[in-house]
C-alpha positions in Angstrom: 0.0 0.0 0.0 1.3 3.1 -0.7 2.4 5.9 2.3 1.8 9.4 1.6 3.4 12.0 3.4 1.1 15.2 4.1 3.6 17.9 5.5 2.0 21.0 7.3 3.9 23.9 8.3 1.9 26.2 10.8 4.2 29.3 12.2 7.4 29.5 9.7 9.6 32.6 9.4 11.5 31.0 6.7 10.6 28.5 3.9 12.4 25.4 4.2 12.6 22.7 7.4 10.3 23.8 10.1 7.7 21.7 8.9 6.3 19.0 10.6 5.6 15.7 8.9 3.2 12.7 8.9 1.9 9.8 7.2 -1.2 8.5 5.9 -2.0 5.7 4.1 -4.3 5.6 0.6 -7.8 4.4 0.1 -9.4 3.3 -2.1 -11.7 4.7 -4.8 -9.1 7.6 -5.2 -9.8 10.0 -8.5 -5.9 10.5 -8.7 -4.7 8.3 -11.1 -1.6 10.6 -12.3 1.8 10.6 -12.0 1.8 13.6 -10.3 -0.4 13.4 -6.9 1.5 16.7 -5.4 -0.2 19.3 -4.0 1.0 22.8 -2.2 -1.7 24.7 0.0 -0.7 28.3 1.0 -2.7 29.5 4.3 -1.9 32.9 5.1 -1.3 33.8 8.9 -2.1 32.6 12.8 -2.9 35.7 13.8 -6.6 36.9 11.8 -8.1 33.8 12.3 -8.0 30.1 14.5 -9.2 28.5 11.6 -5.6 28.9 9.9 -4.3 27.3 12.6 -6.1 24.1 13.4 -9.7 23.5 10.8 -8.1 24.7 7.6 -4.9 22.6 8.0 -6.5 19.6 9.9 -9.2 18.7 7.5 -7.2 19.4 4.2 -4.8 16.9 5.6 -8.0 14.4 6.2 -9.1 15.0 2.7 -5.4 14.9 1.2 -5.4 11.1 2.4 -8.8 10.5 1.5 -7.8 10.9 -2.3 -4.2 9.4 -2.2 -2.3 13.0 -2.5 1.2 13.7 -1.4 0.1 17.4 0.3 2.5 20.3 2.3 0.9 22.6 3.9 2.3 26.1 4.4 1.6 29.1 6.9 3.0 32.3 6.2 2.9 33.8 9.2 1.8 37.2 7.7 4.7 37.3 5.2 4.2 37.9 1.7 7.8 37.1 1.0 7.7 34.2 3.0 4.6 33.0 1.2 6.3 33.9 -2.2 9.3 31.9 -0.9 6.7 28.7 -0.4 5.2 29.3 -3.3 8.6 28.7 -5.2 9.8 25.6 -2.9 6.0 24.1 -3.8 6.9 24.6 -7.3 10.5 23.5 -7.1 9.1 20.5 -5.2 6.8 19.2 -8.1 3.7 20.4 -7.0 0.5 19.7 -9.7 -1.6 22.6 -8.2 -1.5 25.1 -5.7 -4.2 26.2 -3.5 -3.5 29.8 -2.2 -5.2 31.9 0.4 -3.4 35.1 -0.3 -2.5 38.0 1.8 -3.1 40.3 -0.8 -4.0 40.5 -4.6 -0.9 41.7 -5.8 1.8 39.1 -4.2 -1.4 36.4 -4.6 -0.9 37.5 -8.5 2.2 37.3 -9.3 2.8 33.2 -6.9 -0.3 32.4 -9.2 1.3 33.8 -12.4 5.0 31.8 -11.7 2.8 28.7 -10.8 1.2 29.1 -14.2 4.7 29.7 -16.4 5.5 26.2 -14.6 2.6 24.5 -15.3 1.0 24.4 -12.1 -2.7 24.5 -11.7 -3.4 27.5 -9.2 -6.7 27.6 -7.3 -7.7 30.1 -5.3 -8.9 28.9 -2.0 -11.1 31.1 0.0 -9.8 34.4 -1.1 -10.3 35.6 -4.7 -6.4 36.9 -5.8 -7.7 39.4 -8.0 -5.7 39.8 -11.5 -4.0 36.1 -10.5 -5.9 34.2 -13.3 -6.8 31.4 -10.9 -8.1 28.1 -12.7 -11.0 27.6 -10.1 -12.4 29.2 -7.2 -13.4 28.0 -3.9 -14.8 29.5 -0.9 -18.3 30.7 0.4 -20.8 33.2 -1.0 -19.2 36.0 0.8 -21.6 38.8 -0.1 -24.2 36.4 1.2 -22.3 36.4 4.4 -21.8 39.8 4.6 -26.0 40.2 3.9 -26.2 37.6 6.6 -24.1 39.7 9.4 -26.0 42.8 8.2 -29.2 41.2 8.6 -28.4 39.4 11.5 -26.9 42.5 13.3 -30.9 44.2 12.8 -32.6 41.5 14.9 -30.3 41.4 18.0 -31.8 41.9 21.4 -30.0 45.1 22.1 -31.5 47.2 19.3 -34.9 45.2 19.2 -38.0 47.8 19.3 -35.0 50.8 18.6 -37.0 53.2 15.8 -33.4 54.8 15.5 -29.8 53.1 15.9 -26.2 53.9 15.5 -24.1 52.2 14.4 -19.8 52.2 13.4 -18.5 49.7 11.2 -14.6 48.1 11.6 -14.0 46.4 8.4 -11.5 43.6 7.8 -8.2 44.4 6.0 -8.2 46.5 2.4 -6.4 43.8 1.2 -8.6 41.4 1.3 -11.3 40.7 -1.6 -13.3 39.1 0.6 -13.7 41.8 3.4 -15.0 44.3 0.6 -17.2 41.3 -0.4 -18.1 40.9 3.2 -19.0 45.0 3.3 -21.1 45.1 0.3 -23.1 42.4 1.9 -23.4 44.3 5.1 -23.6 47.8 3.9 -26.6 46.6 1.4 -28.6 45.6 4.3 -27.8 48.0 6.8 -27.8 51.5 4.7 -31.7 50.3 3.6 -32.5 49.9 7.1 -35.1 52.2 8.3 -33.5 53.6 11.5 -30.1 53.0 11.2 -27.5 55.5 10.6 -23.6 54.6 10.8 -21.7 57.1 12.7 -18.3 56.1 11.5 -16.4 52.9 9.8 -12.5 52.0 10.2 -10.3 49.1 8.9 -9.3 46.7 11.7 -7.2 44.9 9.0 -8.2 41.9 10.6 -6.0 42.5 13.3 -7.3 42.6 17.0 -5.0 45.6 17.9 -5.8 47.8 14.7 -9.4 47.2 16.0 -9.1 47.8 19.3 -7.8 51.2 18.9 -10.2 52.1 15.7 -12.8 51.1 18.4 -11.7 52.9 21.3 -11.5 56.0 19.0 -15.3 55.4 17.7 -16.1 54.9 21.3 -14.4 57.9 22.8 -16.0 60.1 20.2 -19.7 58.9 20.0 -20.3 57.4 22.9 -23.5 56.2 23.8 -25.0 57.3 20.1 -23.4 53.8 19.5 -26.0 51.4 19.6 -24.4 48.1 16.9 -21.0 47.8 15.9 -20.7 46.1 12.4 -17.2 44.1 13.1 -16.0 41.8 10.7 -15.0 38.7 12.5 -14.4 37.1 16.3 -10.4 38.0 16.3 -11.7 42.1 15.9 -14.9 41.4 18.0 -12.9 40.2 21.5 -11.4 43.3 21.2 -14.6 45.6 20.5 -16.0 43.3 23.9 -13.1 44.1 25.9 -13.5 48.0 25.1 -17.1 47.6 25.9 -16.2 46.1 29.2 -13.7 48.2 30.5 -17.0 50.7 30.3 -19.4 48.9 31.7 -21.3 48.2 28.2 -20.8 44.8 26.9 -24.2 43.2 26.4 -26.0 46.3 25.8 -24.6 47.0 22.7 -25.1 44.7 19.8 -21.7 43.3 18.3 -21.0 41.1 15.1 -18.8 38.6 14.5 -17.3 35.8 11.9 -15.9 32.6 12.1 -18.0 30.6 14.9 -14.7 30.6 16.7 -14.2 29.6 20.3 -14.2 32.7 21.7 -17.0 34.0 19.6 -19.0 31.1 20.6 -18.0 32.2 24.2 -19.3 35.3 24.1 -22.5 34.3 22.0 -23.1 32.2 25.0 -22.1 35.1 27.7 -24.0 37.3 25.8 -21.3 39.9 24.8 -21.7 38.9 21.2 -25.1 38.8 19.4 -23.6 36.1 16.5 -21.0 35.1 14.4 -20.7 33.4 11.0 -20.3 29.9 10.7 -18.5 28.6 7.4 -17.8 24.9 8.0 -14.2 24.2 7.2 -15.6 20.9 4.7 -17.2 23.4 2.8 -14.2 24.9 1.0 -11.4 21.9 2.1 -13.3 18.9 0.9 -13.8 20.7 -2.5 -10.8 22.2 -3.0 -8.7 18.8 -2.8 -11.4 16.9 -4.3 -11.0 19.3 -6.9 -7.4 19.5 -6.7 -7.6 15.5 -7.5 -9.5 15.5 -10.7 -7.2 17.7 -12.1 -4.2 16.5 -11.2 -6.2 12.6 -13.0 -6.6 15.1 -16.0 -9.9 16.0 -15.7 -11.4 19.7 -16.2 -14.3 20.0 -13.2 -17.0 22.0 -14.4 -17.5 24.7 -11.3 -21.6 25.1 -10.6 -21.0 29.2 -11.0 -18.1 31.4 -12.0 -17.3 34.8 -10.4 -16.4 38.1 -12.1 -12.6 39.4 -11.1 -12.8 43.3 -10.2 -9.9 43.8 -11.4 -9.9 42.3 -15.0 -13.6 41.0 -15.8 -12.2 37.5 -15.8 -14.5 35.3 -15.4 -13.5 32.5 -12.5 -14.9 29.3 -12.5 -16.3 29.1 -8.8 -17.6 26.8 -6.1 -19.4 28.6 -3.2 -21.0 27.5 -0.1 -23.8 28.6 2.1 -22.9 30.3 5.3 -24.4 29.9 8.6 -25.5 32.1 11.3 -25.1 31.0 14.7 -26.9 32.7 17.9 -27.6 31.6 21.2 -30.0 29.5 19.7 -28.0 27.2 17.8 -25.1 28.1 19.2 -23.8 24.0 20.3 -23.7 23.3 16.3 -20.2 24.3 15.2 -19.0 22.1 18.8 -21.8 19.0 17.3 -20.7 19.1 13.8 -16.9 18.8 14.9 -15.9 22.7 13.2 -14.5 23.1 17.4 -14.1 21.2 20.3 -15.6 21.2 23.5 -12.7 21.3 25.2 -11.4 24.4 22.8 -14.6 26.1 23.7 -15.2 25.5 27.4 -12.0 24.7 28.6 -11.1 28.2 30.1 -13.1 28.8 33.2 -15.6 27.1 35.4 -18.1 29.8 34.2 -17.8 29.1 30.7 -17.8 25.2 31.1 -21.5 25.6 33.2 -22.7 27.9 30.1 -21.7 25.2 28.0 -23.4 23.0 29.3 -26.4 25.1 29.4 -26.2 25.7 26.0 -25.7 21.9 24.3 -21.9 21.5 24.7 -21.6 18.8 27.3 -18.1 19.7 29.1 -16.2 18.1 32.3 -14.1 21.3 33.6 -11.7 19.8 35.2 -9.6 23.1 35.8 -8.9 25.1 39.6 
């Protein structure tokens, strides 16, 4: 039987060796039938998100066994050179196709235009790299999640029965295709909103310290006109909640969030946070590599939709899932469905094991 190594480098400063490696063994009724079952995956940072950390790379590895690929799995660690540099040992390295989450459009362009001159199949994978000519495209309807955070944001508790709200924005980074896709979503629902008036929007890049201060300035100079702050994920969120605490406020003034991650399922459950987004990682990773199979067996997938790049009109054959909403109400699923843990989610305090458990997540705390 043959052994295939999946290698998956999470926090690198430089390109080469810090990669750990494991093995997996093949299974049957793989698509890959070519000589060439390499593939390279780019993940961007461990900073912006947890998912880049453990649900992207975990269940890409799962999937890379399931169809009998030879996989490495890169982090830049918020470096485009370093990502460039990965890009180029992937290459070097053999690699068929190359899914990339890029950092931004212009060094995503020019890894996806190399891989191209070498006859590497690039696919974008989450993030569109605008102007990189990606092959295929696969992520989540991202205006539809955007649409679904503005929406959502209108029919939390703490601006129920308001006739007038208002409301600051803190985007995620400029960069990023998706956080504009994200805002056009948001920004479509909340502009048509009888009501609602936003006082002020900044770009948190994504970052919880950008946010944090871009908050605290919103804060400091409208006050308690703020009644919803439109935040584009949990990282930025935490940080709007600890503003809010340090003031007394948090629960009585409705924040966002994206990612259904641990501590924005905490804080749904606290109450601190009225939602977040949940985009279950086998949405994008099972498709991608099943994707990344057929080609690399010389197939050409027909994609269900194609999306328009900005920046060129090109037209990019896409596959997009449906995001989820998760509140109070439901707020057990991404824990039940295997997205997180229970122990990631409830492991912290005492407090936040019993909500847990009042919420669906059956969890032991066995801390002091």
């Amino acid at each position: 039987m043959m052994r295939n190594r999946i290698l998956v480098a999470v926090a690198v400063a430089t390109v080469a060796t810090t990669a750990l490696a494991g093995c997996s063994s093949s299974k049957s009724g793989s698509t890959t039938s070519s000589a060439n079952n390499k593939v390279g995956i780019l993940l961007p940072d461990t900073t912006s998100s947890p998912r880049w950390v453990s649900a992207d790379p975990d269940e890409l590895a799962t999937q890379c066994t399931k169809y009998n690929l030879d996989c490495k799995i890169y982090n830049a660690n918020g470096s485009d050179s370093t990502q460039e540099q990965q890009a180029q040992q992937l290459i070097s390295w053999g690699a068929g196709v190359i899914l990339e989450v890029d950092l931004d459009s212009s060094s995503g362009a020019q890894i996806e235009k190399l891989a191209k001159s070498k006859g590497v199949v690039p696919v974008d994978y989450d993030r569109l790299t605008q102007g990189g000519g990606a092959s295929y495209y696969v992520s989540y309807d991202n205006v539809q999640v955007g649409d679904d955070q503005g929406k959502a944001l209108t029919q939390c508790p703490e601006v129920a029965g308001k006739s007038s709200v208002g409301y600051v924005e803190i985007d995620g980074a400029a960069t990023d295709n998706n956080a504009t896709l994200f805002a056009q979503g948001y920004n479509s629902v909340l502009s048509k909103t009888a009501g609602w008036t936003k006082l002020d929007d900044g770009n948190g890049n994504w970052s919880a310290t950008t946010a944090a201060s871009v908050f605290q300035n919103q804060l400091g100079k409208y006050g308690s006109k703020i009644n919803a702050v439109m935040v584009a994920n949990d990282t930025m969120a935490q940080s709007v909640i600890n503003t809010l605490q340090a003031q007394g406020l948090a629960g009585r003034v409705a924040v966002s969030g994206q990612d259904a991650s641990p501590g924005g399922l905490d804080n749904i459950m606290a109450g601190s946070q009225c939602f977040s987004i949940y985009k279950p990682v086998a949405g994008e990773a099972d498709v991608a590599v099943k994707l990344a199979s057929q080609i690399l067996a010389g197939q050409k997938p027909t994609a269900p939709t194609t999306i328009t790049d900005p920046s060129d009109g090109a037209k990019i054959p896409s596959y997009l899932a449906t995001p989820i909403v998760i509140t109070k109400a439901n707020v057990a699923l991404p824990v039940t469905q295997g997205y997180e843990t229970a122990a990631s989610v409830c492991s912290t305090s005492a407090a936040i094991a019993k909500l847990c458990n009042e919420n669906g997540i059956t969890y032991t705390y066995a801390g002091s």
